[in-house]
C-alpha positions as a LaTeX table, in Angstrom:
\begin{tabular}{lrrr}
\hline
Residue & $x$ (\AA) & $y$ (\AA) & $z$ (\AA) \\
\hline
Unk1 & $-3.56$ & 6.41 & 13.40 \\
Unk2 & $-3.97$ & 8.23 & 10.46 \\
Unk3 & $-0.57$ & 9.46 & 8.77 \\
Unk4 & 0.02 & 11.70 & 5.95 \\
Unk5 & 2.19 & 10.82 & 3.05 \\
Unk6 & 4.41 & 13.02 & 0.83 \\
Unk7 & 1.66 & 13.19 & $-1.69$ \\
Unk8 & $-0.50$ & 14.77 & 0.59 \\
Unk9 & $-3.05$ & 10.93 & 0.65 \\
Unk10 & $-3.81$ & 9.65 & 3.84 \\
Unk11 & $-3.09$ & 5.57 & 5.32 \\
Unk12 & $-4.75$ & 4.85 & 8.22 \\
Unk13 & $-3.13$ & 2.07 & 10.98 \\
Unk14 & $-4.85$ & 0.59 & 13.75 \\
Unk15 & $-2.58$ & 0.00 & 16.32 \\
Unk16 & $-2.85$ & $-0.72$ & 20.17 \\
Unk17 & $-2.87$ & 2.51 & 22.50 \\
Unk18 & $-0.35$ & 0.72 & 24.25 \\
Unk19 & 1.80 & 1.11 & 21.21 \\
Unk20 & 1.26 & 4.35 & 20.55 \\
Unk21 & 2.77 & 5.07 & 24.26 \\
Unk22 & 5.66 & 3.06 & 23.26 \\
Unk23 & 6.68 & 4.86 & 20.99 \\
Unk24 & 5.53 & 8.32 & 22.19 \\
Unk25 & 3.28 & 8.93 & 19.70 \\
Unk26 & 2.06 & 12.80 & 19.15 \\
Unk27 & 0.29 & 14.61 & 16.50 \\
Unk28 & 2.79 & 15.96 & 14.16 \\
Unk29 & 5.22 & 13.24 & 14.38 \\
Unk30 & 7.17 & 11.99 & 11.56 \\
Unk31 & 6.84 & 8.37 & 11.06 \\
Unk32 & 7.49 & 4.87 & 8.99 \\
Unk33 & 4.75 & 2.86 & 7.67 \\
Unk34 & 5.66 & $-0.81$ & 6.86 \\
Unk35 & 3.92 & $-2.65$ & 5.04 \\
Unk36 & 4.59 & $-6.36$ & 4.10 \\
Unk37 & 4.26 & $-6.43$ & $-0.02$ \\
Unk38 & 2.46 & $-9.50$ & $-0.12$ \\
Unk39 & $-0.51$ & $-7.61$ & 1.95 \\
Unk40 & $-0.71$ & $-5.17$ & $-0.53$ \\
Unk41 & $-3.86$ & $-6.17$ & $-3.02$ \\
Unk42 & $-3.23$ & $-5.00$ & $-6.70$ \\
Unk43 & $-7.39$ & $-3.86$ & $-8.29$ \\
Unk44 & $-7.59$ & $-2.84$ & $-12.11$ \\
Unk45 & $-11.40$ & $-1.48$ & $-10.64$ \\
Unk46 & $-10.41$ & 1.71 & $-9.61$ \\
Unk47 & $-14.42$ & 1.91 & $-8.41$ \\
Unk48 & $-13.78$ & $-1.00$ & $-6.02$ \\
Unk49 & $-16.22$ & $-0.68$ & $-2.87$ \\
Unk50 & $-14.11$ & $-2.76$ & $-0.35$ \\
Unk51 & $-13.84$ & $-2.74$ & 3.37 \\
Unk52 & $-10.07$ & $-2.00$ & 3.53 \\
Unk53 & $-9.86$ & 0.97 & 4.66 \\
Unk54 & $-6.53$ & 2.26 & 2.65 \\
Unk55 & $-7.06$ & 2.54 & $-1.09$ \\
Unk56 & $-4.64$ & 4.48 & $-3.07$ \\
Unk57 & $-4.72$ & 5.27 & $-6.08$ \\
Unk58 & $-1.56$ & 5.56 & $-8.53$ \\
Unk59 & 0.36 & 3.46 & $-11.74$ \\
Unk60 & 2.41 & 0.97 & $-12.12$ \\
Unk61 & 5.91 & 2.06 & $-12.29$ \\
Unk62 & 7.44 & $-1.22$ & $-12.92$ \\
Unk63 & 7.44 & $-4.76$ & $-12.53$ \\
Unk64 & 9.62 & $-7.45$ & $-12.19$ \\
Unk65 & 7.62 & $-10.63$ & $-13.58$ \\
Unk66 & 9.16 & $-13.96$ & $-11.77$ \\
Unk67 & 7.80 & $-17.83$ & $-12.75$ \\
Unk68 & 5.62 & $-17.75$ & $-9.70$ \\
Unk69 & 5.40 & $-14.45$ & $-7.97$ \\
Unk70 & 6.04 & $-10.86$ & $-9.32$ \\
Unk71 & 6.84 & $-7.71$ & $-7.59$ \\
Unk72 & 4.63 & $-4.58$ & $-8.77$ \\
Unk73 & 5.84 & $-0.62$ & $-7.87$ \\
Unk74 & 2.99 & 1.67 & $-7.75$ \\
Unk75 & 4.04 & 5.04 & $-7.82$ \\
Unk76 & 1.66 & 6.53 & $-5.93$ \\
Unk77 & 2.02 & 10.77 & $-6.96$ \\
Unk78 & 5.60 & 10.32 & $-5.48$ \\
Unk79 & 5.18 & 7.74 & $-2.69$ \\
Unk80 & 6.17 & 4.21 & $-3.66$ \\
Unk81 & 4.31 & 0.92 & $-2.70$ \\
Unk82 & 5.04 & $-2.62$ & $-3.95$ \\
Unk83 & 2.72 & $-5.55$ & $-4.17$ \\
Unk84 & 4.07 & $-9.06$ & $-4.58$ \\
Unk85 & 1.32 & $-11.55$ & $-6.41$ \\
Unk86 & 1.75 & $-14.20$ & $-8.51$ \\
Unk87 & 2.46 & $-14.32$ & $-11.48$ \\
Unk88 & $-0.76$ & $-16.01$ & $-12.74$ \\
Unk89 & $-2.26$ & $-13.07$ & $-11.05$ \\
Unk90 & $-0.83$ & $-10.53$ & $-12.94$ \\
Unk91 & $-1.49$ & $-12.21$ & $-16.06$ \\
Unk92 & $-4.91$ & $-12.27$ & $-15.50$ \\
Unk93 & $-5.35$ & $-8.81$ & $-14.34$ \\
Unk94 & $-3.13$ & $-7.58$ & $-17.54$ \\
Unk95 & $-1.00$ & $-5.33$ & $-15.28$ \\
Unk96 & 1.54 & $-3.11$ & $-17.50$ \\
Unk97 & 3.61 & $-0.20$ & $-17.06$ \\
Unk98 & 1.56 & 2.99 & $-16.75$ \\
Unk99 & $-1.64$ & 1.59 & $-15.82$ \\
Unk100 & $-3.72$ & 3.16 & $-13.55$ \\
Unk101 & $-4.38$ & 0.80 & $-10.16$ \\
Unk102 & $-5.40$ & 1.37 & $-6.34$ \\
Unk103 & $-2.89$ & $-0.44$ & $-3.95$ \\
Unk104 & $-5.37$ & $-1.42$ & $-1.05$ \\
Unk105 & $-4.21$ & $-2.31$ & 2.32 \\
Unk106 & $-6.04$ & $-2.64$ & 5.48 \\
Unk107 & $-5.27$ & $-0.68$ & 8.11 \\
Unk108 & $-4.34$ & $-3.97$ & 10.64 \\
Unk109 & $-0.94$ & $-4.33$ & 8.28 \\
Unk110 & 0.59 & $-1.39$ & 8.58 \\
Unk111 & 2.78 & $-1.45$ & 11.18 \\
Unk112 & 4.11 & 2.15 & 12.64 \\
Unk113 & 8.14 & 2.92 & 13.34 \\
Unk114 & 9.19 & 6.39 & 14.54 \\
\hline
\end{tabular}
């Protein structure tokens, strides 16, 4: 399934064709992507050749720094993602506010609502 955010970027989601009868699935339909946060992968490479097959780019909007895991917002032009890694993790990557990142998330955790 490939759906079309806000911003005008694409996510793709594989989902079962039994699904997509479920819930009566057509081109042109609005939908919901959800996406657990702690599937969403946080790379300071925006160059990154990776197999995932979502990769959006965008900044860090904010984050909210905990003693083991933090929560990251990256505003992608408009649409909103959040990444949860820990806390080591975001030390070592140096993630601040304003820096450029691609959110990557395959396509098998993205679940579809409509």
């Amino acid at each position: 399934i490939s759906i079309e955010l806000k911003s005008g970027k694409k996510l793709i989601s594989i989902i079962t064709l039994n699904s997509v009868d479920n819930l009566d699935l057509k081109v042109g339909d609005e939908v919901v992507a959800l996406i657990k946060s702690s599937n969403v992968l946080i790379s300071t490479d925006t160059n990154l050749k990776i197999s995932a097959r979502n990769s959006l780019r965008g900044k860090i909007e904010s984050i909210n720094k905990g003693d083991v895991n933090s929560e990251v917002l990256v505003d992608i032009n408009g649409d909103k993602i959040v990444a949860i890694l820990t806390t080591n993790s975001l030390n070592n990557l140096a993630l601040n506010i304003g820096l450029e990142v691609d959110a990557i998330i395959k396509a098998s955790d993205i679940m579809i609502g409509k």
